[in-house]
N, C-alpha and C positions, 0 to 999 in steps of 0.2 A: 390455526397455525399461521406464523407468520412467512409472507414471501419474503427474502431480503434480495435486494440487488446483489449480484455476482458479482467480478470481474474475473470473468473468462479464463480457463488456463494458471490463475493464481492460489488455488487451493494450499498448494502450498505456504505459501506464504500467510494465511489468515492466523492471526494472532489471538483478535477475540470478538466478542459480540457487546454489543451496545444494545442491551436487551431495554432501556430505554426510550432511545432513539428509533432501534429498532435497524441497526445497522450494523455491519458486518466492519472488521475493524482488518487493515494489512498494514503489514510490516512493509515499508516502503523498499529497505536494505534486501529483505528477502524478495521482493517483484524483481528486480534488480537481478539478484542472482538466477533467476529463473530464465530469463531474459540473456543471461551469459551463459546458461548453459545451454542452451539453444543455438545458438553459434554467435551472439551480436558483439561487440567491442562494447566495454563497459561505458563509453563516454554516448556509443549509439542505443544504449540501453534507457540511460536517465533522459536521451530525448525523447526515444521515445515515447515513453513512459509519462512525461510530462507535456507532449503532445496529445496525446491521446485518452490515457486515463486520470492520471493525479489531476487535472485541471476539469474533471468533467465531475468533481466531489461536490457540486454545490447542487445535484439532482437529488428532491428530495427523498428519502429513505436511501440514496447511495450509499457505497461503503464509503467509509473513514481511513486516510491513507497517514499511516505514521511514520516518523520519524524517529527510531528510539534513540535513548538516552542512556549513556553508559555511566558509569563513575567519572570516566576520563571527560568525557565533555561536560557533563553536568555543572564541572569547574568554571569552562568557560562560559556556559549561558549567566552564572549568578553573577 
C-alpha cells in the first residue's frame, strides 16, 4: 500500500490521485475555499496558501496542486 503525502485539513478539496507518480492531486480553488471558510479573507487565503503549501510541491511523492480549467478560461490559455 502506498503512503501519499497529505496536505492537512484539505480532504476536501482532493480531486484525484496520480497513481503513477504516486501522488495525491488538489484542486487549488477548493484549498482556497476551505481556507474562507474557516474565517480567512480570500486575498489572506491564496497567501497563505502559497506561502506555505502550493510552493512546497516540488517534495518528492508531494501532492499535485491544480489549477482547474473551465470552458471560460480555456479560451484564454490557447
Amino acid at each position: 500500500m502506498t503512503n501519499y503525502l497529505k496536505a492537512d485539513g484539505f480532504d476536501f478539496a482532493i480531486i484525484g490521485v496520480d497513481t503513477h507518480q504516486e501522488r495525491i492531486i488538489y484542486c487549488k480553488q477548493k484549498m482556497i475555499e476551505v481556507l474562507v471558510l474557516d474565517g480567512l479573507e480570500f486575498d489572506e487565503a491564496i497567501e497563505y496558501l502559497e506561502s506555505n503549501t502550493w510552493n512546497s510541491s516540488n517534495i518528492a511523492n508531494g501532492p499535485i496542486y491544480l489549477h482547474p480549467i473551465t470552458s471560460d478560461n480555456l479560451n484564454e490559455l490557447i
